[in-house]
PLY file of the C-alpha trace (Angstrom):
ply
format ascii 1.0
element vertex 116
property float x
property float y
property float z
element edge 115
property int vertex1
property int vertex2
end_header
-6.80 -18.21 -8.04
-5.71 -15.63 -6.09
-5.46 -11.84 -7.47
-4.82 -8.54 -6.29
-5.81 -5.34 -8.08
-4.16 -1.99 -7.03
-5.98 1.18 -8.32
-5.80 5.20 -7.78
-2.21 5.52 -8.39
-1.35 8.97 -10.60
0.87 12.42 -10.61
0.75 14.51 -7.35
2.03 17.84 -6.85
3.70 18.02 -3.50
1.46 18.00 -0.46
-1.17 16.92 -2.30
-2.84 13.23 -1.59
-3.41 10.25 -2.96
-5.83 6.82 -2.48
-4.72 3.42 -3.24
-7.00 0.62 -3.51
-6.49 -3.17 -3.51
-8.91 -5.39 -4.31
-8.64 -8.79 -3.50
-10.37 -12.27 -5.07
-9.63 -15.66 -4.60
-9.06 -15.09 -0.99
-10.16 -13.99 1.80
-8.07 -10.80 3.33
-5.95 -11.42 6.62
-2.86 -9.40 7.11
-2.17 -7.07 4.18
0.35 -4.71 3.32
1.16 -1.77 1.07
4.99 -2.01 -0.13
6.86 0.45 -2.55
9.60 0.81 -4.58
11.03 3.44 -5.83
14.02 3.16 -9.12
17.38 1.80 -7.80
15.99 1.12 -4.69
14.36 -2.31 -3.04
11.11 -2.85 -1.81
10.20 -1.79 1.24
7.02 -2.11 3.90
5.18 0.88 4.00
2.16 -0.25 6.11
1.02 -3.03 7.53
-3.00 -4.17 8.61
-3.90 -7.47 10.21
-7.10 -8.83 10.03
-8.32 -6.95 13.22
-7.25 -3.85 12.46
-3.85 -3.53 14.01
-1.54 -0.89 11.68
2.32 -0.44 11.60
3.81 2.34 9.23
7.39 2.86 8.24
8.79 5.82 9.91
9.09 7.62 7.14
5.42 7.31 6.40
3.93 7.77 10.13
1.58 10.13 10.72
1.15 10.87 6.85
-0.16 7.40 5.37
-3.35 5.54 6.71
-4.24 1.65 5.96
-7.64 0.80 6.41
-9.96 -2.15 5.54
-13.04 -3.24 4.70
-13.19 -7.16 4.86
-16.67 -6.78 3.22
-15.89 -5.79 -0.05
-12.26 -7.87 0.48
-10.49 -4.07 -0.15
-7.34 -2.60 2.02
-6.70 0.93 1.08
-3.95 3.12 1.42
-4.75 6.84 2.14
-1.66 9.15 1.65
-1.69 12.63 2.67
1.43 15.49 2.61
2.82 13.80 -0.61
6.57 14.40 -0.71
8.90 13.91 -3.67
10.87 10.85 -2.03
7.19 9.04 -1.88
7.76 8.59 -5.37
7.20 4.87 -6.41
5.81 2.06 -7.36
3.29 0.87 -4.90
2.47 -3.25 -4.54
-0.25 -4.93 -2.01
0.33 -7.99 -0.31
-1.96 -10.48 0.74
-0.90 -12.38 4.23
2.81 -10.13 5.31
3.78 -9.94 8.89
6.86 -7.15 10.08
9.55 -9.98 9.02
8.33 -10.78 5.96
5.71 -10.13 2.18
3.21 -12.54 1.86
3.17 -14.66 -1.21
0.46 -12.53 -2.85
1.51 -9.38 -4.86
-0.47 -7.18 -6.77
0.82 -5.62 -10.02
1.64 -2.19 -8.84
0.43 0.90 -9.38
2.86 4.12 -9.56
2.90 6.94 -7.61
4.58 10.62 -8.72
5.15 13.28 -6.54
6.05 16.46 -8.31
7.72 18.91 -6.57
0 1
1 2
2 3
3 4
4 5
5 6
6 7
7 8
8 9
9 10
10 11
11 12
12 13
13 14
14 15
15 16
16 17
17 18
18 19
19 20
20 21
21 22
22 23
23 24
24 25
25 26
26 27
27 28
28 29
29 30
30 31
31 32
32 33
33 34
34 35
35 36
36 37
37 38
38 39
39 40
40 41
41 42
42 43
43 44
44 45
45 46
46 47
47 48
48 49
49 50
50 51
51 52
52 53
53 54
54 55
55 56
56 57
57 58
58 59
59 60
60 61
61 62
62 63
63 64
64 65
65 66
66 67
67 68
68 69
69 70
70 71
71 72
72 73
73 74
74 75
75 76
76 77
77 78
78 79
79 80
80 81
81 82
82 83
83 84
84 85
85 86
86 87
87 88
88 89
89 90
90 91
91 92
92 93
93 94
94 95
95 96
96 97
97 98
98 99
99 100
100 101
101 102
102 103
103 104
104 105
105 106
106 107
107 108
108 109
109 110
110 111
111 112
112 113
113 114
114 115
Protein backbone atom coordinates (compact mmCIF):
# COMPACT_ATOMS: atom_id res chain seq x y z
CA UNK A 1 0.00 0.00 0.00
CA UNK A 2 1.17 3.06 -0.97
CA UNK A 3 1.29 6.22 1.54
CA UNK A 4 2.53 9.56 1.68
CA UNK A 5 3.13 11.55 4.86
CA UNK A 6 3.57 15.39 4.64
CA UNK A 7 5.08 17.03 7.80
CA UNK A 8 6.49 20.66 8.95
CA UNK A 9 3.57 22.58 7.87
CA UNK A 10 2.64 25.61 10.60
CA UNK A 11 2.04 29.65 10.98
CA UNK A 12 4.73 31.91 9.35
CA UNK A 13 5.10 35.48 9.73
CA UNK A 14 5.95 36.98 6.41
CA UNK A 15 9.45 36.36 5.08
CA UNK A 16 9.94 33.86 7.32
CA UNK A 17 10.49 29.99 6.04
CA UNK A 18 9.17 26.94 6.15
CA UNK A 19 10.22 22.89 5.51
CA UNK A 20 7.91 20.38 4.18
CA UNK A 21 8.58 16.83 4.32
CA UNK A 22 7.06 13.82 2.52
CA UNK A 23 7.68 10.60 3.37
CA UNK A 24 6.95 7.93 1.21
CA UNK A 25 6.23 3.86 1.82
CA UNK A 26 4.94 1.37 -0.29
CA UNK A 27 6.88 2.72 -3.13
CA UNK A 28 9.72 3.58 -4.34
CA UNK A 29 10.06 7.58 -5.21
CA UNK A 30 10.31 8.60 -9.03
CA UNK A 31 8.95 11.91 -10.04
CA UNK A 32 7.37 13.78 -7.12
CA UNK A 33 5.70 16.89 -6.68
CA UNK A 34 4.63 19.46 -4.09
CA UNK A 35 1.01 20.91 -5.08
CA UNK A 36 -1.09 23.54 -3.06
CA UNK A 37 -4.23 24.85 -2.63
CA UNK A 38 -5.25 27.62 -1.25
CA UNK A 39 -9.53 28.29 -0.21
CA UNK A 40 -11.60 28.96 -3.39
CA UNK A 41 -8.90 28.20 -5.43
CA UNK A 42 -7.73 24.73 -7.37
CA UNK A 43 -4.76 22.89 -7.01
CA UNK A 44 -1.92 23.85 -8.52
CA UNK A 45 1.93 22.46 -9.21
CA UNK A 46 4.25 24.15 -7.19
CA UNK A 47 7.40 22.05 -7.87
CA UNK A 48 8.28 19.34 -9.58
CA UNK A 49 11.54 16.59 -8.99
CA UNK A 50 12.17 13.57 -11.17
CA UNK A 51 14.01 10.82 -10.07
CA UNK A 52 17.41 12.36 -11.21
CA UNK A 53 17.10 15.42 -9.85
CA UNK A 54 15.63 17.59 -12.53
CA UNK A 55 13.31 20.60 -10.72
CA UNK A 56 10.57 22.84 -12.30
CA UNK A 57 8.87 25.59 -10.02
CA UNK A 58 5.79 27.61 -10.73
CA UNK A 59 6.67 31.10 -11.46
CA UNK A 60 5.31 32.35 -8.72
CA UNK A 61 7.46 30.18 -6.53
CA UNK A 62 10.96 30.45 -8.54
CA UNK A 63 13.76 31.44 -6.92
CA UNK A 64 11.95 31.25 -3.39
CA UNK A 65 10.98 27.39 -3.05
CA UNK A 66 13.57 24.46 -3.35
CA UNK A 67 12.60 20.57 -3.94
CA UNK A 68 15.12 18.26 -3.03
CA UNK A 69 15.41 14.46 -2.47
CA UNK A 70 16.84 11.89 -0.81
CA UNK A 71 15.86 8.47 -2.48
CA UNK A 72 17.54 6.85 0.60
CA UNK A 73 15.29 7.56 3.19
CA UNK A 74 12.30 7.62 0.20
CA UNK A 75 11.77 11.64 1.42
CA UNK A 76 11.20 14.78 -1.16
CA UNK A 77 11.23 17.98 0.73
CA UNK A 78 10.08 21.24 0.06
CA UNK A 79 12.23 24.17 1.41
CA UNK A 80 10.35 27.57 1.28
CA UNK A 81 12.04 30.72 1.94
CA UNK A 82 10.57 34.68 1.68
CA UNK A 83 7.09 33.38 2.83
CA UNK A 84 4.45 35.70 1.38
CA UNK A 85 0.79 35.93 2.39
CA UNK A 86 -0.59 34.52 -1.08
CA UNK A 87 1.66 31.20 -0.21
CA UNK A 88 -1.01 30.53 2.06
CA UNK A 89 -2.35 26.89 1.60
CA UNK A 90 -2.75 23.66 1.85
CA UNK A 91 0.24 21.80 0.64
CA UNK A 92 -0.18 17.92 -0.96
CA UNK A 93 2.85 15.57 -2.33
CA UNK A 94 2.53 13.49 -5.19
CA UNK A 95 4.10 10.40 -5.95
CA UNK A 96 4.86 9.84 -9.95
CA UNK A 97 3.47 13.75 -11.62
CA UNK A 98 4.98 14.95 -14.79
CA UNK A 99 4.28 19.04 -16.03
CA UNK A 100 0.80 17.73 -17.63
CA UNK A 101 -0.39 15.96 -15.01
CA UNK A 102 -0.57 14.65 -10.56
CA UNK A 103 0.35 11.31 -10.11
CA UNK A 104 -2.12 8.98 -8.58
CA UNK A 105 -0.48 9.24 -5.14
CA UNK A 106 -1.52 12.13 -2.77
CA UNK A 107 -0.56 12.76 0.55
CA UNK A 108 -3.01 14.21 3.12
CA UNK A 109 -1.86 17.74 3.22
CA UNK A 110 -0.36 19.72 5.48
CA UNK A 111 -1.29 23.64 5.80
CA UNK A 112 0.71 26.40 5.42
CA UNK A 113 -0.09 30.20 7.00
CA UNK A 114 1.62 33.12 6.14
CA UNK A 115 0.84 36.00 8.40
CA UNK A 116 1.41 39.20 7.27
Amino acid sequence: QVRLVESGGGLVQAGGSLRLSCAVSGSSINAMGWYRQAPVKQRELVAIITRNGFTNYASSVEGRFTISRDNAKNTVYLQMNSLIPEDTAVYYCNLGPSLAQAGPYWGQGTQVTVSS
